[in-house]
C-alpha positions in Angstrom: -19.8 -18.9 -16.8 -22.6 -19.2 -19.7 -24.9 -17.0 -19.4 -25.0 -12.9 -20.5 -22.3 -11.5 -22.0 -21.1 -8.0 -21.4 -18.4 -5.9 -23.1 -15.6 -4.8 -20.9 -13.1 -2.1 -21.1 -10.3 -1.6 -18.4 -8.5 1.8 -17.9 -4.8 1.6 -18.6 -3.4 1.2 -15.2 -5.9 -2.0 -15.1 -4.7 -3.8 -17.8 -1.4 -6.1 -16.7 -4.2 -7.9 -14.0 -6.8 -8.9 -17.3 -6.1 -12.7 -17.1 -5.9 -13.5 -20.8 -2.6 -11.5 -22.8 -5.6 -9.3 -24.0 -4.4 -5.1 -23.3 -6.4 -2.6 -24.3 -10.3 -1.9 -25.7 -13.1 -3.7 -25.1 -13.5 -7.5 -24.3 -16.4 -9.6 -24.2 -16.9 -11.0 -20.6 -19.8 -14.3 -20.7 -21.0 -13.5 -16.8 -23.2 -16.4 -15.0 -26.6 -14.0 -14.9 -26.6 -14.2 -10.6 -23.2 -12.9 -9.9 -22.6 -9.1 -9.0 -20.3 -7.1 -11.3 -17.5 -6.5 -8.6 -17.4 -10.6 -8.7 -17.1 -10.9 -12.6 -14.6 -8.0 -12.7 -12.4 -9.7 -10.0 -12.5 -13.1 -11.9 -10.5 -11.3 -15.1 -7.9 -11.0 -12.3 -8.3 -7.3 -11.6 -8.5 -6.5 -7.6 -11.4 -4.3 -6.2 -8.8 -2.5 -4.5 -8.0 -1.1 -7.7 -11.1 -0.2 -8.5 -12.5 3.0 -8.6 -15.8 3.4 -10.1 -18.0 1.4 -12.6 -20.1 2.8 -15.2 -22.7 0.6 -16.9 -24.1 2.2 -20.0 -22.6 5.5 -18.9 -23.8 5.5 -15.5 -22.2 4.7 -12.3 -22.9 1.2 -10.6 -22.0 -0.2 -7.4 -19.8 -3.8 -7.2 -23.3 -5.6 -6.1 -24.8 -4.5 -10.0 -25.7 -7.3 -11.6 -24.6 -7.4 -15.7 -27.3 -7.7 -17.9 -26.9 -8.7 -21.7 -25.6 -6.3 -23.8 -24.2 -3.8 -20.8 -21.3 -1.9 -21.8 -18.8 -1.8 -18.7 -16.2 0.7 -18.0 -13.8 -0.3 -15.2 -11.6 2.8 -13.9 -8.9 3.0 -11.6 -9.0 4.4 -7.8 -8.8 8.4 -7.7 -6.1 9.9 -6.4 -5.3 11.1 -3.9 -7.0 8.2 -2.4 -8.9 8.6 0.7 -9.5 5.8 2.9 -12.5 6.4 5.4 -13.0 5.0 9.0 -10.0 5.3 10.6 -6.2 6.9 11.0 -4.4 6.3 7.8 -2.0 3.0 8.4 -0.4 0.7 6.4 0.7 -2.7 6.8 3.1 -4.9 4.1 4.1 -8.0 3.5 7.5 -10.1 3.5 8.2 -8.7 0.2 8.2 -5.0 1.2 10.7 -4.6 3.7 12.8 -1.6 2.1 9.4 0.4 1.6 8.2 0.1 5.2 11.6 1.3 6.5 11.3 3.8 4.4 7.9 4.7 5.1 8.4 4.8 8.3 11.4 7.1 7.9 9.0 9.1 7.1 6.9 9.3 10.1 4.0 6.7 8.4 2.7 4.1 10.5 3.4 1.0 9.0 3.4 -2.5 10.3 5.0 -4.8 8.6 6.0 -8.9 8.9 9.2 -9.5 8.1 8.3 -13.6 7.7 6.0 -14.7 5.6 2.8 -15.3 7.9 0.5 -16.5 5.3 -2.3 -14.7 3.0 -5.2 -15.0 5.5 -3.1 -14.3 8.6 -2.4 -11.1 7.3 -5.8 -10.0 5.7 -7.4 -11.0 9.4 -4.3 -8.4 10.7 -5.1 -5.8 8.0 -9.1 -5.9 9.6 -8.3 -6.1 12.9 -6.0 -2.9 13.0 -7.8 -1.2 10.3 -4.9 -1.1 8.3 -4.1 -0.9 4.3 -2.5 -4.1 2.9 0.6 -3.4 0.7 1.2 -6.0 -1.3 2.2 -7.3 -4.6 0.4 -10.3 -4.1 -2.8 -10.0 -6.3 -4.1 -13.2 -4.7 -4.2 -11.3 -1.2 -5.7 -8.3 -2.8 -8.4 -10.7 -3.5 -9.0 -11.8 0.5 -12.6 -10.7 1.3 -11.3 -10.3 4.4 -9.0 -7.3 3.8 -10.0 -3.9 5.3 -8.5 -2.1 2.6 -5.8 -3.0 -0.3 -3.4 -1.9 -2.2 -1.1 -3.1 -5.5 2.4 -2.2 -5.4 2.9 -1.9 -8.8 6.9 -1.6 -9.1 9.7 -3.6 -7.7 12.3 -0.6 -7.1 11.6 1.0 -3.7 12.1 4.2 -5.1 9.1 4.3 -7.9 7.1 2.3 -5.1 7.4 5.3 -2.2 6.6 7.6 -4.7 3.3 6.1 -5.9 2.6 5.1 -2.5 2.9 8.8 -1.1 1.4 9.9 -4.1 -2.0 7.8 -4.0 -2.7 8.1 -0.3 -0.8 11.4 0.0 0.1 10.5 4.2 1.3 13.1 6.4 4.7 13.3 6.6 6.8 13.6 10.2 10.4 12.7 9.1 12.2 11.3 12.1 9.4 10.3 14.6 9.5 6.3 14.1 11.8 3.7 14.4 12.7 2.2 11.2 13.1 -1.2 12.9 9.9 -1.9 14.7 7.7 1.2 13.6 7.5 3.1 17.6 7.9 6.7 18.4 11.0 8.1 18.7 11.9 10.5 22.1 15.3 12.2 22.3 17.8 10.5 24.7 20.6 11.5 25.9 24.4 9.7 25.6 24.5 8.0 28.8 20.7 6.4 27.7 22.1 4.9 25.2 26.0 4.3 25.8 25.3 0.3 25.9 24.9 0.8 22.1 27.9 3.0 21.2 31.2 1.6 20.5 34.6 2.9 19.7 34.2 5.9 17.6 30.1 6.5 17.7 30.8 7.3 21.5 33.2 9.7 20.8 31.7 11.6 17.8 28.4 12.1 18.5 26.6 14.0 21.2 22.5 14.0 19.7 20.5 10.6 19.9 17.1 9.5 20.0 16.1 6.5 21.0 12.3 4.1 20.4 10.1 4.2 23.0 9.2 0.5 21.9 12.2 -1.5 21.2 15.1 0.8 23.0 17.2 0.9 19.4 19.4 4.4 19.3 19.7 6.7 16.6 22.2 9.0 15.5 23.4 10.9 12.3 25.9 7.9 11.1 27.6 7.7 7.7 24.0 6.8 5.4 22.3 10.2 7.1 22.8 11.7 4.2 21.3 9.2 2.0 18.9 9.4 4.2 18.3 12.5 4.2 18.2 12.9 0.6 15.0 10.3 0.9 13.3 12.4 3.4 13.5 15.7 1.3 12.4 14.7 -2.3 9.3 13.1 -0.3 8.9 16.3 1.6 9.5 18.7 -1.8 6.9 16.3 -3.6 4.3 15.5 -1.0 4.5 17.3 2.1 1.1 19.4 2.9 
C-alpha cells in the first residue's frame, strides 16, 4: 500500500494476530486510499471474526469505511456474550478440535465436526451452507469470505477452550442428548437394543442405556462417567441459563 496513513490501535485480545512483533498502542497503518477499513484491518493479520466494532475519530464505522489521512482507528474485540443472528446457534470445527467437539457435544451443543482434514474452502463452503460457526485455530480460514460466521480458538488445552467457547456464545446446555461420536440425538434403549455392543462385564452390570438415533453407538455410565460428569457440571455451575 502507499497511499493514507492511519493510526491503529488494537484491544488486547487483538494483539497476538498484528503481523509485525509490534503489541500494544498505536501503529501507523499506510492504507491504499480505495480499500475499506475491514480489508486494511484484516491485512495486519487480525480476523473480522474478531472484530467487534470500529471507531474512527471516536465514532463507530462499518468494515466498508474507507480510512482517510489522519483517521485515528480503534479496533475492539467481539462483545460477549456473542450473539450470532439468522439462524439456530451451531458450530462446526476443524481436524484440530476433536476433544472440544466431543465435548461440546457432551454437552447437548450441536457441533459438526471433520475428523480429516477436508481443506480451508471445503469447510468455509460447509460452514455457509449449514449456517454454522467455524471453530478454528486456523487464522487463514478465519479469513475465507466465504465463512458464515467464525471463530478463533485461542488456547490449545480443551479445558480453557470450552470455557471461552461457552462463555462467548453462552449455548444452551442439554447434558446427555448427543452422541459424542457423530453429534445425533440420543433416545433411551433398553438392554436387549443394544446387547450386540455389551461384552463380558458391561452386560452384566448395567441395566440403563441410551443409544444415537443416527449412528446406533450405546451409552452407559462406564468407568470415565465421572470424569465426565465432572465436565458437565462445572459447565452447567458456570454457564447454564
Amino acid at each position: 500500500m502507499n497511499g493514507p496513513e492511519i493510526s491503529v490501535e488494537f484491544a488486547p485480545g487483538l494483539a497476538l494476530f498484528v503481523a509485525s512483533g509490534r503489541r500494544g498502542g498505536a501503529r501507523p497503518v499506510v492504507t491504499d486510499g480505495v480499500s475499506s477499513l475491514g480489508h486494511v484491518v484484516e491485512s495486519t493479520g487480525v480476523p473480522l471474526t474478531e472484530v467487534g466494532t470500529l471507531r474512527v475519530n471516536g465514532g463507530e464505522v462499518p468494515t466498508s469505511y474507507v480510512p482517510r489521512a489522519g483517521d485515528v482507528v480503534e479496533v475492539r474485540p467481539v462483545e460477549r456474550p456473542q450473539r450470532v443472528p439468522g439462524a439456530p446457534l451451531r458450530f462446526l470445527l476443524d481436524v484440530h478440535l476433536g476433544t472440544l467437539a466431543r465435548r461440546l457435544r457432551l454437552l447437548g451443543v450441536d457441533t459438526a465436526y471433520e475428523s480429516t482434514d477436508i481443506g480451508d474452502p471445503a469447510l468455509a463452503a460447509l460452514s455457509a451452507a449449514e449456517r454454522r460457526v467455524m471453530l478454528s485455530r486456523d487464522r487463514g480460514l478465519l479469513h475465507r469470505r466465504e465463512l458464515w460466521s467464525g471463530a478463533y480458538v485461542y488456547s490449545t488445552r480443551p479445558e480453557d477452550q470450552l470455557r471461552d467457547i461457552l462463555d462467548r456464545f453462552r449455548p444452551e446446555l442439554r447434558p446427555w442428548t448427543r452422541c459424542t461420536a457423530c453429534n445425533g440425538l440420543l433416545r433411551s434403549a433398553t438392554k436387549e437394543e443394544v446387547a450386540d455392543q455389551l461384552h463380558g462385564g458391561t452386560h452384566r452390570s448395567y441395566d440403563v442405556f441410551a443409544q444415537c438415533r443416527d449412528c446406533g453407538r450405546a451409552y452407559w455410565k462406564g468407568a470415565h462417567h465421572e470424569q465426565l460428569e465432572a465436565i458437565v457440571e462445572r459447565a452447567l455451575e458456570e454457564f447454564a441459563g
